[in-house]
C-alpha positions in Angstrom: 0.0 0.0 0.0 1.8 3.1 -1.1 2.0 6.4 1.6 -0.6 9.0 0.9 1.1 12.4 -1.0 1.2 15.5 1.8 -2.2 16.1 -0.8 -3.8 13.7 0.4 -3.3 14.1 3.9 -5.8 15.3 6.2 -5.1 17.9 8.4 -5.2 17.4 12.3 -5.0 20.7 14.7 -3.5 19.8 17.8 -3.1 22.3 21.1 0.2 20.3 21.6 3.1 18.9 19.1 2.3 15.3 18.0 6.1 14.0 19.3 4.4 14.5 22.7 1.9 11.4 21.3 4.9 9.2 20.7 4.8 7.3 24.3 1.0 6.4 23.7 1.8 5.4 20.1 4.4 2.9 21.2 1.8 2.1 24.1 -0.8 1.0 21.8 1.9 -0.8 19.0 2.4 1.6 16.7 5.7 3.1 15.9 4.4 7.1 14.9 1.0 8.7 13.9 -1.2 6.8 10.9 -0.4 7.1 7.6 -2.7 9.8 5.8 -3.0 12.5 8.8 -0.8 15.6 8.9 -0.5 17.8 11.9 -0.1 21.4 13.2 0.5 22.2 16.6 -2.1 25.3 17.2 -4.1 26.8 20.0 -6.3 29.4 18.3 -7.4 30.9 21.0 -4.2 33.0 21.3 -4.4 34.1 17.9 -5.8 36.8 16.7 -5.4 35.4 13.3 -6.6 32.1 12.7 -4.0 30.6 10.3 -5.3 29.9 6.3 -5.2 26.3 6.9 -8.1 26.4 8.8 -10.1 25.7 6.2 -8.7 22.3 5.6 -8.7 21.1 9.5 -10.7 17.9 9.2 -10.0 17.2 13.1 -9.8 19.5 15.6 -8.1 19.0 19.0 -9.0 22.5 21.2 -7.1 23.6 24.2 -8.1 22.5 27.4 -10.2 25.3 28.3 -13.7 25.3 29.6 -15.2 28.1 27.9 -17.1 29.0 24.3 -13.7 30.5 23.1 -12.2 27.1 21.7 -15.4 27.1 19.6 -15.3 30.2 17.7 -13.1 28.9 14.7 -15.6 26.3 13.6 -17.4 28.5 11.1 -13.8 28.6 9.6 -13.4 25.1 9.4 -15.2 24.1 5.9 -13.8 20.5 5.8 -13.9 19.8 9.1 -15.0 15.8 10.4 -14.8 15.7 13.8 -13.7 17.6 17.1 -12.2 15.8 20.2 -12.5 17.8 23.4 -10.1 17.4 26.2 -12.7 18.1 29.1 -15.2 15.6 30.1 -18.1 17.7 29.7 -19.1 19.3 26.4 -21.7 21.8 27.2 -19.3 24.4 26.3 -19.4 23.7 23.0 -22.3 21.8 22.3 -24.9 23.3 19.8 -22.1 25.0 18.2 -20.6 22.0 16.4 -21.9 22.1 12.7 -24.2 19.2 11.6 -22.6 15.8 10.2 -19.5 16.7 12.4 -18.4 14.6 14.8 -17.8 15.7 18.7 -16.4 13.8 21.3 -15.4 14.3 24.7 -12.4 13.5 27.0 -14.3 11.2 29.2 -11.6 8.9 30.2 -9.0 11.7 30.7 -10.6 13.3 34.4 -11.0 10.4 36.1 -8.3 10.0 38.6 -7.6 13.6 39.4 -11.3 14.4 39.8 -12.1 12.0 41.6 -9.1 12.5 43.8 -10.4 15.9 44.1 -13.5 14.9 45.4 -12.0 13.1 48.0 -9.9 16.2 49.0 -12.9 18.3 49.1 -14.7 15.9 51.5 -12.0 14.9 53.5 -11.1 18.8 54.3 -14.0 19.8 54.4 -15.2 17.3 57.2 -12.2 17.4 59.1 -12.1 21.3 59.5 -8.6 21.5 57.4 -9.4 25.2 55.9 -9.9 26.3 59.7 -6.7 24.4 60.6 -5.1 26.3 58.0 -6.0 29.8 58.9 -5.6 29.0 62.1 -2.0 28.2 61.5 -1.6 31.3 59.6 -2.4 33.0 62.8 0.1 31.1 64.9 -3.0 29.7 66.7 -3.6 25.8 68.2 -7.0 24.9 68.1 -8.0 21.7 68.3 -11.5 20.5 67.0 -13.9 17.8 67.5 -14.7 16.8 63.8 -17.3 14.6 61.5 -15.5 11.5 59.7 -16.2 10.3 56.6 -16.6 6.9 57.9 -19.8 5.5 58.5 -21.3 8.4 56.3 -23.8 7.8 53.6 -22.5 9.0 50.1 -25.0 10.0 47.6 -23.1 10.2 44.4 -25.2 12.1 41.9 -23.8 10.5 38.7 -22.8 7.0 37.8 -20.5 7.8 34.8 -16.9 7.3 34.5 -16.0 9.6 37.2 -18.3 8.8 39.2 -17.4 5.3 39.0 -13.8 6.5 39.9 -14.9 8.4 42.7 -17.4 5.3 44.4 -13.6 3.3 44.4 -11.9 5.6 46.1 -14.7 5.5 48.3 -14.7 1.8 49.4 -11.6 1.8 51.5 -13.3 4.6 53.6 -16.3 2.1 55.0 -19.1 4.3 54.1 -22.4 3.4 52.3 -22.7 5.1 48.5 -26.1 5.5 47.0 -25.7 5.5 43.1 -28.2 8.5 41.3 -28.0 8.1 37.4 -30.6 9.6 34.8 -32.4 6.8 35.1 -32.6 3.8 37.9 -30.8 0.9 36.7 -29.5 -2.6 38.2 -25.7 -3.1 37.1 -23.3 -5.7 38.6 -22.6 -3.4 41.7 -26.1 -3.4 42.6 -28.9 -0.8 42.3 -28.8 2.6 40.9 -31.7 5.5 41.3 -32.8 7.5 39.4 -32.3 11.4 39.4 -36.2 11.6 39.8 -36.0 10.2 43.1 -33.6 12.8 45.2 -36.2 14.8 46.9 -36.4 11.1 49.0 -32.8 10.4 49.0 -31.4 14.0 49.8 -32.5 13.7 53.6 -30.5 10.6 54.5 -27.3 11.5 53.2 -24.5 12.7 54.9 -22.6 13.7 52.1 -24.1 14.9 48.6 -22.2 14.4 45.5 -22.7 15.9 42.4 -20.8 14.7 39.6 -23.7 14.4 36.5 -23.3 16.3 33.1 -24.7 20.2 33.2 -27.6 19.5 30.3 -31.1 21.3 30.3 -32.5 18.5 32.7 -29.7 19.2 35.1 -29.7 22.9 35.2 -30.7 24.0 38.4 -31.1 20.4 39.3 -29.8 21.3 43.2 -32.8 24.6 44.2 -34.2 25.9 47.2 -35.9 23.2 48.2 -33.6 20.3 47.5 -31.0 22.1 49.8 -33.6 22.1 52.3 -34.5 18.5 52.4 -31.1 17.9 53.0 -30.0 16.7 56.5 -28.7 19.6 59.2 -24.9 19.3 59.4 -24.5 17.2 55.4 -22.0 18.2 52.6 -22.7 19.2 49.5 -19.7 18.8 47.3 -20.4 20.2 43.1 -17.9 18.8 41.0 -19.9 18.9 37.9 -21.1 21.6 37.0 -21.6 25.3 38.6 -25.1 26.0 36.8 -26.6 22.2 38.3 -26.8 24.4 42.0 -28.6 27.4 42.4 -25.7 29.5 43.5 -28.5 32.4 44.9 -30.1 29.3 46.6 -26.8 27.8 48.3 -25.6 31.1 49.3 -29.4 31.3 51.2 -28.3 27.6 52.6 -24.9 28.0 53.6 -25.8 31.4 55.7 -28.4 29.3 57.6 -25.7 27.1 59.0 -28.0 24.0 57.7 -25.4 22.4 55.5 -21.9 23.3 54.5 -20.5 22.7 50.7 -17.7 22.2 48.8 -17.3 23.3 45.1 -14.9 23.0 42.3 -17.5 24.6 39.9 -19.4 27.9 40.4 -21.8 29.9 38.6 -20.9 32.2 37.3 -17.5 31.2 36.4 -14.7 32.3 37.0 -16.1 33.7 40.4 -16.3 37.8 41.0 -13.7 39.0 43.5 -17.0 40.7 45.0 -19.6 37.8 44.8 -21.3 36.6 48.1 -19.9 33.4 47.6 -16.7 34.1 48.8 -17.9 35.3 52.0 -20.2 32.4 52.6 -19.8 30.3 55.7 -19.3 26.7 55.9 -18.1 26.8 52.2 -14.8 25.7 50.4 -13.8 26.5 47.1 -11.2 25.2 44.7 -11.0 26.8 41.3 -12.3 24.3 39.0 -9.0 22.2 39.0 -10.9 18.5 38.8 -8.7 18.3 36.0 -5.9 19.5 36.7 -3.3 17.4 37.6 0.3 15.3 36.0 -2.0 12.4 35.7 -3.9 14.2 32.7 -1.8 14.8 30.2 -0.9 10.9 30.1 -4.3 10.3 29.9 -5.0 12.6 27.1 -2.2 11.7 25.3 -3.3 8.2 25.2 -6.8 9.3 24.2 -5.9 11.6 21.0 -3.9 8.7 19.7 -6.2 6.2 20.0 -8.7 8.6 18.2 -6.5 9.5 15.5 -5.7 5.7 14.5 -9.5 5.1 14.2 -10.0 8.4 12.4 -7.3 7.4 10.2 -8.5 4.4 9.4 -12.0 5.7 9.3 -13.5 3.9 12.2 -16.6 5.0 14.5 -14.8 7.2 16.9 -15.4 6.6 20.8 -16.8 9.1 23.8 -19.1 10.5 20.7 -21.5 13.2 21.7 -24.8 11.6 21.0 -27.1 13.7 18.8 -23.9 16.0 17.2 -23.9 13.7 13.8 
């Protein structure tokens, strides 16, 4: 089979150089990138010109950024197949992929570090470590009598990968985890309910977590009255998405003393120096950095080159966005 000529080629924008692919290319057997692709390392987004061969980008690799930005040179991209995200989520940029092009998500990527971060966020929350912290910063010992997380009921809101990541790191901490999905479900780990049934799970769970995709059915998913039902003294811990809580709502909450939260997202986002949120009480906040950690760019890297041998060889590409076809 003879090589393509450079004509031939497709063109593949990447946010990083393709030598940084080599490891997960010898990882999965092969000995560079597939015959027919070519590749340009660029990150649009801190252009202010997009380059003229954007008009023959036929997959598109964005930055890993979680805003509308990495969308706007779409319209540009008149031959373009497919576009392969690097974040989990893809309601960024959903709706904004043109018809008959392919979009696929990182899901696979976020695992570990998010769900090491949620862990972190309910392990410091619980055991008081931001107070310990300014505490120290005051040259102050005080000691505190503090929740565990054992013996805690976990509601995890969202049975997807991360999810799944996050309900093992779970186990070794003997607590009880109540699976919420979109819809109940029996799988080989038992049962899982369905979103339609937290109003009745909310009040016996010690710890709420919300890891579920931000869609319309989502949106505001966490109100008022949700973060009412839920037990005096529980955790609320968002590492989905900031628009699945009613910020106005858990502000209202977390000033009550009821409940105290965690969040990774926010909304909006990034948060205002001046927004009530900051002062809140009871609340920690990490700056939506689920993601970011060394153990992602393996993972990406491993993800991109699997894609790009089935684009190559034009097979059905995984973590596909259903409906964006």
């Amino acid at each position: 089979m003879s090589t393509p000529s450079p004509a031939a080629e497709r063109l593949v924008w990447l946010p990083f150089d393709v030598a940084d692919l080599d490891a997960a290319f010898a990882a999965q057997g092969d000995d560079g990138p597939p015959a027919g692709l070519r590749f340009e390392t660029v990150d649009p987004t801190a252009l202010e010109t997009l380059p003229a061969s954007v008009a023959d980008v036929a997959l598109y690799v964005p930055p890993y950024r979680m805003d509308p930005v990495i969308a706007e040179p779409l319209p540009a991209m008149t031959s373009l197949q497919a576009v392969q995200l690097l974040s989990a989520g893809a309601d960024h940029v959903r709706g904004r992929v043109p018809a008959g092009v392919d979009l696929c998500t990182g899901r696979g990527i976020h695992d570990s570090s998010t769900a090491e971060l949620a862990l972190t966020l309910v392990l410091a929350s619980l055991r008081g470590v931001p107070g310990f912290v300014r505490a120290q910063d005051r040259g102050a010992w005080e000691p505190q009598w503090r929740p565990a997380l054992a013996d805690r009921r976990v509601l995890l809101v969202g049975a997807g990968a991360i999810g799944s990541a996050i309900e093992a790191r779970l186990a070794p901490f003997e607590v009880e985890v109540v699976r919420v999905a979109r819809t109940a479900r029996d799988d080989e780990r038992g049962h899982v309910h369905g979103v339609d049934e937290l109003p009745t799970l909310v009040p016996d769970a010690d710890v709420v977590v919300l890891i579920l995709p931000l869609t319309e059915r989502s949106r505001g998913l966490v109100d008022a009255e949700l973060l009412a039902a839920m037990r005096p003294g529980a955790l609320l811990v968002n590492l989905a998405r900031g628009p699945v809580v009613d910020t106005d709502a858990l502000v209202a909450a977390l000033h009550e003393g009821r409940i105290s939260a965690a969040i990774d997202v926010v909304d909006p986002e990034p948060l205002p120096p001046e927004h009530p949120l900051w002062r809140a009480p009871n609340l920690l906040v990490s700056p939506h950095v689920g993601g970011a950690s060394s153990a992602m760019w393996p993972r990406a890297h491993r993800l991109v080159a699997a894609q790009l041998r089935r684009f190559a060889a034009g097979e059905p590409l995984a973590n596909r966005v259903a409906g964006d076809s």
